[in-house]
N, C-alpha and C positions, 0 to 999 in steps of 0.2 A: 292704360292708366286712367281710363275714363271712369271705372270704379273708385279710385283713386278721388277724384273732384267730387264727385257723388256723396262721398264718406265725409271730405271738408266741408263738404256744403251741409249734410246732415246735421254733422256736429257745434258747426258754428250759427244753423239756426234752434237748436234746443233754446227754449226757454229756460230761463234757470238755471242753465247748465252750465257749466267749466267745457270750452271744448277739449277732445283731444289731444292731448299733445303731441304722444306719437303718430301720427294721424297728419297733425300741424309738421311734425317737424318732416315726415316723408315728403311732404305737398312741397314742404321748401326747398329739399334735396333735388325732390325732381326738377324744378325751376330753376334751380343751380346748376344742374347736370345740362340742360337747354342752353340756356344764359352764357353760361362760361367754360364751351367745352375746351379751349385754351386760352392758359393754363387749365389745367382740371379746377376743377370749385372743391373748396377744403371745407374743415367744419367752421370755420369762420365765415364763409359765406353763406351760406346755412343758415348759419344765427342770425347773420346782419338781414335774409330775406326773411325768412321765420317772424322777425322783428318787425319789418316795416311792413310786410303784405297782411300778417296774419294777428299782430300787435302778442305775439307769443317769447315768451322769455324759455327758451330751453336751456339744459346743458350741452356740454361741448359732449360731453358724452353723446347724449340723445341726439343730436346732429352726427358724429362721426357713425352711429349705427344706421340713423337714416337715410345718411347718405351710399353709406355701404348697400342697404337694403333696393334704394332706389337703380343703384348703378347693376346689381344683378337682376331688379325688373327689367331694362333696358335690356342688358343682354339676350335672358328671355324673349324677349317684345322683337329681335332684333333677327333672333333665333328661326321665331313662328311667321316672320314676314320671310325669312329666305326659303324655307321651308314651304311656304304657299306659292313664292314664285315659284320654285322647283317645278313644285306639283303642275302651276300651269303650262310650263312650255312641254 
């Protein structure tokens, strides 16, 4: 996910620019996915982090895809570290 911060950080230094939103709302997902692995974090949390970390208004939509998006990076991410251990022992 270190690309991930790299892309928020891009986007929210543009001069002039609108950051991403999808971009904003991933960065929130994933922090929600950290934060509040119980209960899961819904798309209202989402928005309420999106909001205060990133001063981003999304939809509940773009939260409910972002965080769908984030929780199969994790898998992924989750996937390639057992996969690495494997390989070492």
């Amino acid at each position: 996910m270190s690309g991930l911060w790299h892309q928020v950080m891009r986007s929210m230094s543009q001069p002039d620019a609108s950051p991403d939103d999808d971009i904003l709302a991933l960065a929130a997902a994933d922090i929600a996915l950290r934060n509040h692995p119980r209960p899961p974090a819904d798309a209202d949390v989402v928005l309420d982090i999106a909001r205060s970390e990133f001063a981003a208004v999304l939809t509940v939509r773009q939260a409910r895809v972002a965080l769908q998006r984030a929780r199969e990076m994790a898998r992924e991410a989750a996937a390639q570290d057992r996969d690495r251990m494997d390989g070492d022992g």
